[in-house]
Legacy VTK file of the C-alpha trace (Angstrom):
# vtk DataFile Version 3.0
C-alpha trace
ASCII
DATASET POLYDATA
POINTS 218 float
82.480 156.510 118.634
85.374 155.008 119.869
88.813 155.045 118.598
90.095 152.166 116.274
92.386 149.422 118.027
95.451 150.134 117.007
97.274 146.178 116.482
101.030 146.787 117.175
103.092 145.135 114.844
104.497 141.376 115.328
107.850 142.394 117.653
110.877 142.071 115.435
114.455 143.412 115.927
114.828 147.052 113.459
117.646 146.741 110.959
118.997 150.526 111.526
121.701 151.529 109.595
123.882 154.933 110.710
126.357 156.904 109.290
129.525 155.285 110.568
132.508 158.137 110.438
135.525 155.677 111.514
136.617 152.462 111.692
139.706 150.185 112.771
141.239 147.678 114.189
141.865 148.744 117.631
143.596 145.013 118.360
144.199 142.363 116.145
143.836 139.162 117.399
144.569 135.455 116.980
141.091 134.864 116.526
139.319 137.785 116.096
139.901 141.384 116.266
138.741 144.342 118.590
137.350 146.957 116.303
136.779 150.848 117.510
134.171 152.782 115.332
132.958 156.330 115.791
129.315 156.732 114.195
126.591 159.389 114.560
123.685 158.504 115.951
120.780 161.032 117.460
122.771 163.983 116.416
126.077 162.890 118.328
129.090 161.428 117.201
129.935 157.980 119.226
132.842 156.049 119.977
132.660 152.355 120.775
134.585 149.884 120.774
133.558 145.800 119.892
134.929 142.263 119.363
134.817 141.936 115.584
133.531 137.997 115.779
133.412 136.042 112.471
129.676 134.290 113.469
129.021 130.834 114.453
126.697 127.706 113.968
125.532 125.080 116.749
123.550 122.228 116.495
121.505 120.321 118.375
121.778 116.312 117.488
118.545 114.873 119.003
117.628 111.099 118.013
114.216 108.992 117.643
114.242 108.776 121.321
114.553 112.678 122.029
117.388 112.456 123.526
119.828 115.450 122.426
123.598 115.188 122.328
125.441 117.161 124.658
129.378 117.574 124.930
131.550 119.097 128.018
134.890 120.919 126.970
137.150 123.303 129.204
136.511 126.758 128.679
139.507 128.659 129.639
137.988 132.349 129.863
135.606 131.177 132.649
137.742 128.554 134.169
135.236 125.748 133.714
133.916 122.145 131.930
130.761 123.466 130.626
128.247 121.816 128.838
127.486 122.560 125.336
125.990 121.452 122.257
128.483 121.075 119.433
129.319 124.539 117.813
132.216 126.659 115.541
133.168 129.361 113.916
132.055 131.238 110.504
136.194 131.332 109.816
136.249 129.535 106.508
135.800 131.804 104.281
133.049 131.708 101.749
131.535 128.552 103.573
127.881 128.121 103.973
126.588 128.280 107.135
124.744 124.859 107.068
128.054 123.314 105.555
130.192 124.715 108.671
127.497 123.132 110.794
127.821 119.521 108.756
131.328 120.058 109.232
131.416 121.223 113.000
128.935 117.885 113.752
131.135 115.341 112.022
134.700 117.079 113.578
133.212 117.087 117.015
131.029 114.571 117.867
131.353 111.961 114.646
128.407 112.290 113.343
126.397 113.302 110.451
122.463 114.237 109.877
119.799 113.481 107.074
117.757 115.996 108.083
118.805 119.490 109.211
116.176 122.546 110.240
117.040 126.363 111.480
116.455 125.979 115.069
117.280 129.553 116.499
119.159 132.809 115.713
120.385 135.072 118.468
123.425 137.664 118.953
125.156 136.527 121.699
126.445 140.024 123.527
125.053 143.155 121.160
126.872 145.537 123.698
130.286 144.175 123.206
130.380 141.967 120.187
128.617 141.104 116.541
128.614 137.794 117.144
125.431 136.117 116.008
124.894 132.560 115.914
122.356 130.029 113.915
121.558 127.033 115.527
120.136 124.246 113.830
118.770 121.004 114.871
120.221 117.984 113.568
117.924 114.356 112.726
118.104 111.036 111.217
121.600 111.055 112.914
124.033 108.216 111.474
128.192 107.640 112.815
130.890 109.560 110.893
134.693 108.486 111.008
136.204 109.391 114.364
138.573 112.640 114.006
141.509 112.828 115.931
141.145 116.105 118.009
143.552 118.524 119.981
143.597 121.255 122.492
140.747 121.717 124.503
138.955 119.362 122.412
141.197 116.282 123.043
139.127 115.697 126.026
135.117 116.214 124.762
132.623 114.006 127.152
130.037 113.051 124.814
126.465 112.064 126.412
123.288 111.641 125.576
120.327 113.177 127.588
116.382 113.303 127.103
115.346 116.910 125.996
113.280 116.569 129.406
116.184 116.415 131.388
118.532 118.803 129.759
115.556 121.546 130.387
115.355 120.926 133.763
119.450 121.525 134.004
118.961 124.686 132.220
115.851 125.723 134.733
117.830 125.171 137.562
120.859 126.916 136.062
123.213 123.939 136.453
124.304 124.412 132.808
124.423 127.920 131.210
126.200 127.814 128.161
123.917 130.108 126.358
124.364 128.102 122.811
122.916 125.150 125.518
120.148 126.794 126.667
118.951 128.963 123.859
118.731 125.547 122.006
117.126 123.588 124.434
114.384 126.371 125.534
113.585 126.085 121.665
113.568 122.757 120.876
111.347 122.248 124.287
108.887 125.203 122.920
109.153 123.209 119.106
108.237 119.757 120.238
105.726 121.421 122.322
103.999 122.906 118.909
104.600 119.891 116.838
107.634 120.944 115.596
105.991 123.398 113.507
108.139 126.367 114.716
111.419 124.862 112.400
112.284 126.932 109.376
114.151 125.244 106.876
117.656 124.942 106.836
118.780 127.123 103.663
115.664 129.715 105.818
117.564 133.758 105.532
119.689 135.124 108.121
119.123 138.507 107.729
121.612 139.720 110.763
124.446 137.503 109.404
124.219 138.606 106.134
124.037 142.050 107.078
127.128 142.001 109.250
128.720 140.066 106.338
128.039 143.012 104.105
129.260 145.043 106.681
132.779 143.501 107.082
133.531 143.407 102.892
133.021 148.077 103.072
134.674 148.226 106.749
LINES 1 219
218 0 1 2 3 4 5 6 7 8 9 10 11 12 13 14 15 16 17 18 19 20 21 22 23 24 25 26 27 28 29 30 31 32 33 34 35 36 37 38 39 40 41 42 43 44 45 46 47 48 49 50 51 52 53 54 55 56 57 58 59 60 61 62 63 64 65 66 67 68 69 70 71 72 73 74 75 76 77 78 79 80 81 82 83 84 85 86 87 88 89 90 91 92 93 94 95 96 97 98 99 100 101 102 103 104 105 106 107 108 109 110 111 112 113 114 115 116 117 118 119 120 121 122 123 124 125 126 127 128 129 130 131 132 133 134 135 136 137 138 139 140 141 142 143 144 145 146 147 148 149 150 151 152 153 154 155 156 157 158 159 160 161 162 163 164 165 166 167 168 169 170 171 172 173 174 175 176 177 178 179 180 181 182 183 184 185 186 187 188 189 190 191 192 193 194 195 196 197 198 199 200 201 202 203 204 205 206 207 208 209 210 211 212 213 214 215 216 217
């Protein structure tokens, strides 16, 4: 007879948890720290050393014509305007990831949402940070007060552009912020499916709140 098919599981990222032996605060910086651990892992003890990063939330704004909201801000580490959907830190401390991202949406681009879903969650660089990011999507969009803004933010470009056409910038790699593209690949593959792929916003964030955890023993 012949063997059984054996189904693999659904893929899913493994939670692994190892004995860490060390770790401090190898520079501490204005915004966040770079942190050297040593940890055993396969019978060796490990050093490596990562950017500490509090988390962040992005949104993507999209209205009753599909058009999504996209904003271009200087980038100083890779000397450029880039495009980018409207994103900030985790750095208030006890603060609710969907209330950072109400917060972010109204400081940024002046506006606020009736309806909010879990778009995404990735980790941006898992060989040289914890940074991992939710982004939502953002409906039934109404106008905020305007904030006054500073720094690199003094000069945001706001404009509007049809999901259609922000996914063809991202296929031809003319913008490559990856908040940008994550975001748009998914809202493309969501509208595609009859938005059926949204979870809701309050949905777990398993990585985030493990790395939160983490950072209240380090």
């Amino acid at each position: 007879m012949p063997e059984p098919e054996v189904v693999p599981e659904p893929l899913s990222d493994e939670r692994t948890d190892f004995s860490v032996l060390s770790s401090e605060v190898a520079f501490d910086g204005m915004i966040w720290d770079v942190r050297r651990e040593t940890f055993e892992y396969n019978g060796q003890k490990i050093t490596r050393e990562f950017v500490d990063h509090t988390g962040a939330v992005a949104i993507l704004a999209i209205d009753d014509q599909e058009r999504v909201l996209l904003i271009k801000q200087y980038r100083h580490p890779i000397r450029s305007r880039e495009w980018e959907i409207p994103a900030g830190l985790l750095d208030v401390n006890g603060e609710d990831p969907l209330d950072s991202a109400r917060r972010e949406l109204a400081e940024e681009v002046d506006l606020e949402a009736a309806t909010w879903n879990v778009l995404s969650d990735y980790v941006t660089t898992p060989g040289g940070n914890n940074e991992a990011i939710r982004i939502y999507i953002a409906r039934t969009l109404s106008d905020t007060p305007t904030f006054e803004r500073e720094h690199e933010e003094a000069d945001i470009e706001k404009r509007w552009v049809p999901l259609d056409e922000a996914l063809d910038a991202v296929v031809a790699r003319r913008i490559q912020n990856p908040s940008l593209v994550v975001g748009i690949y998914a809202a493309a593959v969501a509208r595609s499916r009859g938005w059926s792929t949204l979870a809701a916003a309050d949905a777990p964030w398993p990585q985030r709140e493990a790395l939160s955890s983490f950072r209240h023993t380090a």
